[in-house]
Biotite code that builds the C-alpha atoms (Angstrom):
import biotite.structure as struc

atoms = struc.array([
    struc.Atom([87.443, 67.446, 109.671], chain_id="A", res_id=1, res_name="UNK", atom_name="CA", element="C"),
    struc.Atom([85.652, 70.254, 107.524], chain_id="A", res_id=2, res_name="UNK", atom_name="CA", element="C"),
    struc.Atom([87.688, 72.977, 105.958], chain_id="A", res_id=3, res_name="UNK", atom_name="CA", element="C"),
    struc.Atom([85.553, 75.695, 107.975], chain_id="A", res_id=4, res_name="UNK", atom_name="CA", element="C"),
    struc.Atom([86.851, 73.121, 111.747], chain_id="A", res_id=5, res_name="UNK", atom_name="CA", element="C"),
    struc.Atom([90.538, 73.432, 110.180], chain_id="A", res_id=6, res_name="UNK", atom_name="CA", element="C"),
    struc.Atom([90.329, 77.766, 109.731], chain_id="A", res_id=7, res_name="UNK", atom_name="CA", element="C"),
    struc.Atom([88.636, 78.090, 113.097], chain_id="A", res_id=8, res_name="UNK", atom_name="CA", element="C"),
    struc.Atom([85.327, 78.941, 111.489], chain_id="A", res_id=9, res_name="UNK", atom_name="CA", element="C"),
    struc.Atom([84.438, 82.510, 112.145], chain_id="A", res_id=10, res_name="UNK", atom_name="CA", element="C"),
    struc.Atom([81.105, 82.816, 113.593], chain_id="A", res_id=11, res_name="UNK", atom_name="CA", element="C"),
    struc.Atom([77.999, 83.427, 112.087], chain_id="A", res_id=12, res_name="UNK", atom_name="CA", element="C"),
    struc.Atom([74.968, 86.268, 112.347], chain_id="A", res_id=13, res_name="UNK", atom_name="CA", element="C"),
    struc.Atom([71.287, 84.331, 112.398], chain_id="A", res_id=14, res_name="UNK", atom_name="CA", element="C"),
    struc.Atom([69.623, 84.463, 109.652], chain_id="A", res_id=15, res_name="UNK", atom_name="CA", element="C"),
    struc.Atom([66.739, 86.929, 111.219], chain_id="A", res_id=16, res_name="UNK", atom_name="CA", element="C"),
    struc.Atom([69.737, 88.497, 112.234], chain_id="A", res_id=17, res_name="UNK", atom_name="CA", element="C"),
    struc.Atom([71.416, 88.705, 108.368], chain_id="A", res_id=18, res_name="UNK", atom_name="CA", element="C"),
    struc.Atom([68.189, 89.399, 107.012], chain_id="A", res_id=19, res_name="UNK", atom_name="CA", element="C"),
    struc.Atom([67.519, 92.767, 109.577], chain_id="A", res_id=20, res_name="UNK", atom_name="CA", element="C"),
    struc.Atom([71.127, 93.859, 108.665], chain_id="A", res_id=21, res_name="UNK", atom_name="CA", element="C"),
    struc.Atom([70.204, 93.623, 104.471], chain_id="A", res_id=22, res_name="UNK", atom_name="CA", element="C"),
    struc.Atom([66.915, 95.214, 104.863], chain_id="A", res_id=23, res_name="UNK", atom_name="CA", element="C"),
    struc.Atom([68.670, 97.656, 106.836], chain_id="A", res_id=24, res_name="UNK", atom_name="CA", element="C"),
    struc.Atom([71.566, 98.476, 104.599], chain_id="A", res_id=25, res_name="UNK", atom_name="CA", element="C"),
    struc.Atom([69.390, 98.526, 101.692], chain_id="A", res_id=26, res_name="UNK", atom_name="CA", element="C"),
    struc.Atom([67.467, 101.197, 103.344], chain_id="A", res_id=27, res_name="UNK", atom_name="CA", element="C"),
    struc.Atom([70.796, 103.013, 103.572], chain_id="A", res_id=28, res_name="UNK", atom_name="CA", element="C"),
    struc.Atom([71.535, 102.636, 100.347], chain_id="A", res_id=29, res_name="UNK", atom_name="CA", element="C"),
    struc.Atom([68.132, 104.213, 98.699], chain_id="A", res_id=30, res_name="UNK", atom_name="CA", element="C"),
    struc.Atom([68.988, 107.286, 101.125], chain_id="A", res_id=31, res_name="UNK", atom_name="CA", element="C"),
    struc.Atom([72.538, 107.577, 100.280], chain_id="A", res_id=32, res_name="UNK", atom_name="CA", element="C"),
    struc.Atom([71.579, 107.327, 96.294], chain_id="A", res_id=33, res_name="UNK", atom_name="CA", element="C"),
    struc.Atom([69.144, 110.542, 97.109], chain_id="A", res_id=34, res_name="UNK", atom_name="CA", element="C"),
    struc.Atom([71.751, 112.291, 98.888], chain_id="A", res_id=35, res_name="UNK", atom_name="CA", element="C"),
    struc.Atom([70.104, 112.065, 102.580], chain_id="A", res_id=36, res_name="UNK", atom_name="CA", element="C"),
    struc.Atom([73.694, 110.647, 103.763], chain_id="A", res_id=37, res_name="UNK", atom_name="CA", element="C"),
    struc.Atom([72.507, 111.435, 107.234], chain_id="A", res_id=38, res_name="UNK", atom_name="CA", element="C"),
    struc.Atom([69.406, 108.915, 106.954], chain_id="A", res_id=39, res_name="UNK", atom_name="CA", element="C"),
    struc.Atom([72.402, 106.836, 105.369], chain_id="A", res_id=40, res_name="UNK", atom_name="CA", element="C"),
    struc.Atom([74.513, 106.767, 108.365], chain_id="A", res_id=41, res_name="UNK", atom_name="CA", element="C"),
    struc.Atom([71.548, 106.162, 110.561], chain_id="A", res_id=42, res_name="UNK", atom_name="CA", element="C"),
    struc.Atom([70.248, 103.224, 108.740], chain_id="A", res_id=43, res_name="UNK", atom_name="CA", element="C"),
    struc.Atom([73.566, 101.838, 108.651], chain_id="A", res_id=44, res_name="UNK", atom_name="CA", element="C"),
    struc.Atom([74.712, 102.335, 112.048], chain_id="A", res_id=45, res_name="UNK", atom_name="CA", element="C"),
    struc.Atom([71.583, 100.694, 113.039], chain_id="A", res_id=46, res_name="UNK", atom_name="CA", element="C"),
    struc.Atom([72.352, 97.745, 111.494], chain_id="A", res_id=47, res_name="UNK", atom_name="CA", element="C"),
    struc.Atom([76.184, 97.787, 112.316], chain_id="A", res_id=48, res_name="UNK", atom_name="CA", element="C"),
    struc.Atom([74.550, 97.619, 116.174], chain_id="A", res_id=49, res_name="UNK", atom_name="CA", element="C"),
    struc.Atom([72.940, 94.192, 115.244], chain_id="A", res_id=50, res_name="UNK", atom_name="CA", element="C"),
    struc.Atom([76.244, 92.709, 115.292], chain_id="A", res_id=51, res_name="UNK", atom_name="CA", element="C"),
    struc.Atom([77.780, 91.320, 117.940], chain_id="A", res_id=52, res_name="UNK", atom_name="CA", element="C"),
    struc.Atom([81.173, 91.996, 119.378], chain_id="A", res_id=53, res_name="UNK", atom_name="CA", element="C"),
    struc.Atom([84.143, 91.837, 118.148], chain_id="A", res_id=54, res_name="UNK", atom_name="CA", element="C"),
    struc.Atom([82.488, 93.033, 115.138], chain_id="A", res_id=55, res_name="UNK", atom_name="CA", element="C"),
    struc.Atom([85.674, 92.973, 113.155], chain_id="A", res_id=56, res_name="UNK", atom_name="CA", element="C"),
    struc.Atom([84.969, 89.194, 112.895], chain_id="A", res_id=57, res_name="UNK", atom_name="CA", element="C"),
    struc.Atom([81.604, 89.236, 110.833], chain_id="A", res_id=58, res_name="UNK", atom_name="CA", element="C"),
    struc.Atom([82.345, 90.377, 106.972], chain_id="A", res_id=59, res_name="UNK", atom_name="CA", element="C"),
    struc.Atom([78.991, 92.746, 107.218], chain_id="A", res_id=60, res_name="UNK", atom_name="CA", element="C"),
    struc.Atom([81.161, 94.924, 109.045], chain_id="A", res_id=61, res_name="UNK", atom_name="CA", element="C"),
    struc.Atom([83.553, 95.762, 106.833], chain_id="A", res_id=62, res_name="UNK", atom_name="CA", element="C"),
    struc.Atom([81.037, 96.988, 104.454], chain_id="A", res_id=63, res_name="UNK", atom_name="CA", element="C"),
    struc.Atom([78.625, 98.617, 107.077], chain_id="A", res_id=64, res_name="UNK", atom_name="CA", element="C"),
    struc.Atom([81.808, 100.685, 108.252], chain_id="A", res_id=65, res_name="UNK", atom_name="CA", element="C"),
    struc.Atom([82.781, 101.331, 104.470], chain_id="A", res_id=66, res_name="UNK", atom_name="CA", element="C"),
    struc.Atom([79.279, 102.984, 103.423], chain_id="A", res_id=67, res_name="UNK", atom_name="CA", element="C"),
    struc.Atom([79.392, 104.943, 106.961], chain_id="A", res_id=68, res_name="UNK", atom_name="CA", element="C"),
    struc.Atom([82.909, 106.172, 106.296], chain_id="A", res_id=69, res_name="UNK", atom_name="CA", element="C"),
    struc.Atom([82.343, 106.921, 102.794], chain_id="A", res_id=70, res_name="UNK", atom_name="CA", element="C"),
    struc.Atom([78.850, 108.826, 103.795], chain_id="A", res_id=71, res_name="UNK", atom_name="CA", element="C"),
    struc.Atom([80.929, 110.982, 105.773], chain_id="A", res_id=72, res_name="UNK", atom_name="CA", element="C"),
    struc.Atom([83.713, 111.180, 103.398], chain_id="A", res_id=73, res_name="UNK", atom_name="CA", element="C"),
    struc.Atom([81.323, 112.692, 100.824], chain_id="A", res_id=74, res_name="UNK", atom_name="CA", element="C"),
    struc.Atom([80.262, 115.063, 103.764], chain_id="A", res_id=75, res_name="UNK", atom_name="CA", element="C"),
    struc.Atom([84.049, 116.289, 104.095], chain_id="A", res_id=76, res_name="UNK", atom_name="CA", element="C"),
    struc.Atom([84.252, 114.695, 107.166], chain_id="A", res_id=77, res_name="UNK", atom_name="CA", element="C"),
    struc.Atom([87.227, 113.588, 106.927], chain_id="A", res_id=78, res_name="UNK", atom_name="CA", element="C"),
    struc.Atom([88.480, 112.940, 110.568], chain_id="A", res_id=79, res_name="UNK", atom_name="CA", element="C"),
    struc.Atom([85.195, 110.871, 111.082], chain_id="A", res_id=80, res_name="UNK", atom_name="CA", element="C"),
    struc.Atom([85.520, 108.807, 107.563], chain_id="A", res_id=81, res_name="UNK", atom_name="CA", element="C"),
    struc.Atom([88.645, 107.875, 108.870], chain_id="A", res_id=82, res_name="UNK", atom_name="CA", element="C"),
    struc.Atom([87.601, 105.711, 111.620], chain_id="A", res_id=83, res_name="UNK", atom_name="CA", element="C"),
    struc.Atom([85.383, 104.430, 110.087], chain_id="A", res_id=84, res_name="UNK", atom_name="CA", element="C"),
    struc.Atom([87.462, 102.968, 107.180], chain_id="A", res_id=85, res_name="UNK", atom_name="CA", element="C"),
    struc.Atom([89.914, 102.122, 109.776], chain_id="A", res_id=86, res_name="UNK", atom_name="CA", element="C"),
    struc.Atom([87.696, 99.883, 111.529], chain_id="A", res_id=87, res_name="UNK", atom_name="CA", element="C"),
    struc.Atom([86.869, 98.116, 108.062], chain_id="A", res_id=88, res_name="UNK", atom_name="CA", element="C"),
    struc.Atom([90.511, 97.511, 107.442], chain_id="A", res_id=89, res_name="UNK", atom_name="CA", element="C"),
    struc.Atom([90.588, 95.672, 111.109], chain_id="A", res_id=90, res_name="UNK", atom_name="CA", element="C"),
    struc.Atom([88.043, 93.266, 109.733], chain_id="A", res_id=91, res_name="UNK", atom_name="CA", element="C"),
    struc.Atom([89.460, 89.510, 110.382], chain_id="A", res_id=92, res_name="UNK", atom_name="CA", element="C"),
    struc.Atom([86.919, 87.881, 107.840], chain_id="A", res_id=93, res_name="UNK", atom_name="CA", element="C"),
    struc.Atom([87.875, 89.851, 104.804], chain_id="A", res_id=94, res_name="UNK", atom_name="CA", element="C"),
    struc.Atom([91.316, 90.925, 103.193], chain_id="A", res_id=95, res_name="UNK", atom_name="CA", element="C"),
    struc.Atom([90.246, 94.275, 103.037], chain_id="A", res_id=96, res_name="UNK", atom_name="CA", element="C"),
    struc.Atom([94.142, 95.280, 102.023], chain_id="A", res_id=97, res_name="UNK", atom_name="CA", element="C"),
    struc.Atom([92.664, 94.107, 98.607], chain_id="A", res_id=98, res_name="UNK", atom_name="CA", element="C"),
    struc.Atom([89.827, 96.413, 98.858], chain_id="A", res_id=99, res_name="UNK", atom_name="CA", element="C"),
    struc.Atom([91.119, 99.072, 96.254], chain_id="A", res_id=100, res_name="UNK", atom_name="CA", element="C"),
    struc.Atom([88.068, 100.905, 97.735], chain_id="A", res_id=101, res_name="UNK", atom_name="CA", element="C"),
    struc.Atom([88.636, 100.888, 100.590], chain_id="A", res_id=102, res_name="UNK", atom_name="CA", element="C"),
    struc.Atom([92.466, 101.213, 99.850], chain_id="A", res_id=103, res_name="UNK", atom_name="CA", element="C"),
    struc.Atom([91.233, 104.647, 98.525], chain_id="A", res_id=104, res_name="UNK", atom_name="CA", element="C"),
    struc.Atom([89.068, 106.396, 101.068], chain_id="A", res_id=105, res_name="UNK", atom_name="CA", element="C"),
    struc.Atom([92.121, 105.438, 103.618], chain_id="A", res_id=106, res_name="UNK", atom_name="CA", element="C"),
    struc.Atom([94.256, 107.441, 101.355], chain_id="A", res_id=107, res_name="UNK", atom_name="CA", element="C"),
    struc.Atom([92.270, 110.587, 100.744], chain_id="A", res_id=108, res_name="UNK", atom_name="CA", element="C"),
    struc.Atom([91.499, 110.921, 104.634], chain_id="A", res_id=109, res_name="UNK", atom_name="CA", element="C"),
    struc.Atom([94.789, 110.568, 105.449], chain_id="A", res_id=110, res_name="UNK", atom_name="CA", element="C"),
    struc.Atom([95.906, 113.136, 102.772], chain_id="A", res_id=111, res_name="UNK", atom_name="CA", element="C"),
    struc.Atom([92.532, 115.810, 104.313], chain_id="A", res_id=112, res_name="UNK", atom_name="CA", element="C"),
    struc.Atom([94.883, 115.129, 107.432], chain_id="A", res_id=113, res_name="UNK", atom_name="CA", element="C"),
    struc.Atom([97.874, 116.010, 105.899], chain_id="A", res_id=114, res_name="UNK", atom_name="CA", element="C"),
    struc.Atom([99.735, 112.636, 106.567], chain_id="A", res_id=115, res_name="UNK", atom_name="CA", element="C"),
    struc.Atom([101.374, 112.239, 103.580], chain_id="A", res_id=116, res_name="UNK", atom_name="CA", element="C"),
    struc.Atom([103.016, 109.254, 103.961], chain_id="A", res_id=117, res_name="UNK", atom_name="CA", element="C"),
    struc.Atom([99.983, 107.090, 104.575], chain_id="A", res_id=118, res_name="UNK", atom_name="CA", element="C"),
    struc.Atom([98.212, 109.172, 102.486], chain_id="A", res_id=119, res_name="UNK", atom_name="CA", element="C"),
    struc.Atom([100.809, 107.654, 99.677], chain_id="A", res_id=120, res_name="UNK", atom_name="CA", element="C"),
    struc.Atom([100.924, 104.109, 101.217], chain_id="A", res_id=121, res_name="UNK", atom_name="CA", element="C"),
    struc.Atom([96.966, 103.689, 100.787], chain_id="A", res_id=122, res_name="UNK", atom_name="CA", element="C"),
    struc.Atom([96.924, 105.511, 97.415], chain_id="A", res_id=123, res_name="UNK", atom_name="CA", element="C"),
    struc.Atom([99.365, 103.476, 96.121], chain_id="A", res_id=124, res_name="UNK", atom_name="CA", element="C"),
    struc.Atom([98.105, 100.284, 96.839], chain_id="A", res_id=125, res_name="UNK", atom_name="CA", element="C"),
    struc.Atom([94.539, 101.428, 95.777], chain_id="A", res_id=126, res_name="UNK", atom_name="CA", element="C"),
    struc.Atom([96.331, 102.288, 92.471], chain_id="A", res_id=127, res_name="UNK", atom_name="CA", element="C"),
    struc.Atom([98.124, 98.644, 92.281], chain_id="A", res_id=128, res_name="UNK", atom_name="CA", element="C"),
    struc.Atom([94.840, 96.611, 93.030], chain_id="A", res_id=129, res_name="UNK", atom_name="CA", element="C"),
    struc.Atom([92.386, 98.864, 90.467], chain_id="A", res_id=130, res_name="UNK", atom_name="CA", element="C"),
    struc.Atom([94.750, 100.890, 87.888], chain_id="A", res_id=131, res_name="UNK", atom_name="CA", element="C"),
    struc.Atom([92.393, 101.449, 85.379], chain_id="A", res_id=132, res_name="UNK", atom_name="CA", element="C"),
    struc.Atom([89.911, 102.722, 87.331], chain_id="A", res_id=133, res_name="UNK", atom_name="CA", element="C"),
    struc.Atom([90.395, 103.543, 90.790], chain_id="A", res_id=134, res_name="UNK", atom_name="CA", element="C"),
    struc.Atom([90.346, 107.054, 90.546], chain_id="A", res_id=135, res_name="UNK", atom_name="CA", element="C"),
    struc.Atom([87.563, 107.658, 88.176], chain_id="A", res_id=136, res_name="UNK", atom_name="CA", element="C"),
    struc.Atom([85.008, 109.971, 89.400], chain_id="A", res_id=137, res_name="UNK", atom_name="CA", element="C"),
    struc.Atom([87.157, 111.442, 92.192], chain_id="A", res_id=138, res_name="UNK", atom_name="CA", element="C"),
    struc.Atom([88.630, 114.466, 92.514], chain_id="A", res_id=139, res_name="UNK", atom_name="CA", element="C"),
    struc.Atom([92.185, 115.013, 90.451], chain_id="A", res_id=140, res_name="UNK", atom_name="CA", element="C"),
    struc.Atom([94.119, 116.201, 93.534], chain_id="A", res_id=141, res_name="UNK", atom_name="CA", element="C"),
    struc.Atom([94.243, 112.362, 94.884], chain_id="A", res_id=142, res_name="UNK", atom_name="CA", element="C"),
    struc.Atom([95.737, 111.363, 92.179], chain_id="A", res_id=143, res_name="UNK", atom_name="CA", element="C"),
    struc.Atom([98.130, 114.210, 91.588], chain_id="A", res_id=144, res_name="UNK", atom_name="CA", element="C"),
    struc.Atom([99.790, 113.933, 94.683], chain_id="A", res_id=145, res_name="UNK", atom_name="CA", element="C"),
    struc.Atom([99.995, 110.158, 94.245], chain_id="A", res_id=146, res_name="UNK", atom_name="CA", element="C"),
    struc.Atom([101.861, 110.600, 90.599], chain_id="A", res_id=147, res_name="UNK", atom_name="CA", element="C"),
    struc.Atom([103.889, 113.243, 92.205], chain_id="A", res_id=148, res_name="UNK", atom_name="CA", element="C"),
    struc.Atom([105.091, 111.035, 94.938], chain_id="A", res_id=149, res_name="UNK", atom_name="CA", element="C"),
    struc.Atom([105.082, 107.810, 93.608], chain_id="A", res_id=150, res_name="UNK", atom_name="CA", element="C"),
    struc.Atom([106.638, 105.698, 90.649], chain_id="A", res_id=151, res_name="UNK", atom_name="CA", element="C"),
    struc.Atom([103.385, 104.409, 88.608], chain_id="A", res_id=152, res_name="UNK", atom_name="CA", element="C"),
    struc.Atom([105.439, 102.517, 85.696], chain_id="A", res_id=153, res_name="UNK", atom_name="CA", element="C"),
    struc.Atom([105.770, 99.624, 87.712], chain_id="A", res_id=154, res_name="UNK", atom_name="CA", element="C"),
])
């Protein structure tokens, strides 16, 4: 018996099918580098359709939902973002807890929402996964509140 028979192999997109969702995304991509998050999301979301239910069980989901969420995260949508980034961290195929990303985007929405303890929860863990780094490039009040309401010397 195979490795993949003993995990319950998860199933797997066609190739035509895995191809269409690259070309797709990539698409995405060159519109979310210009800024057109819009044509982003589109492209995206047309691609996320190409997979088949439950979606959380093919890994191009979790990063399909990612770029959507963070399109709309960068559009201060925060309540939409969300969802999105919540349906990425349902993904069976990918231990998207290690995601510091990920980990990240859950913790700013939550702290646009003003819950502050998941806001902490995702921050934190975002923190532990990618210290150096995590918080590069984003905005200081993430990780303000984070060293305000957490102990970082660990």
């Amino acid at each position: 018996m195979s490795e993949e028979e003993v995990k319950g192999a998860a199933p797997e997109l066609s190739t035509a099918v895995a191809d269409e969702i690259l070309k797709l995304s990539e698409s995405g991509n060159d519109y979310f580098d210009e800024d057109d998050f819009d044509s982003a999301i589109g492209a995206w979301e047309e691609a996320l359709a190409l997979i088949p239910e439950p979606q959380n069980q093919y890994i191009q989901s979790v990063w399909l939902n990612a770029s959507i969420g963070d399109a709309y995260f960068l559009q201060d949508d925060f309540k939409t973002a969300l969802t999105y980034f919540e349906t990425a961290k349902s993904n069976t195929e990918e231990d998207v807890e290690a995601n510091p990303f990920v980990m990240l985007r859950l913790g700013q929405c939550y702290l646009q929402k003003g819950d502050k303890e998941k806001a902490k929860e995702y921050l934190l863990k975002a923190y532990q996964l990618e210290p150096e780094g995590i918080f590069y490039g984003e905005e200081e009040k993430y990780f303000d509140f984070l060293k305000a309401n957490a102990d970082l010397k660990a």
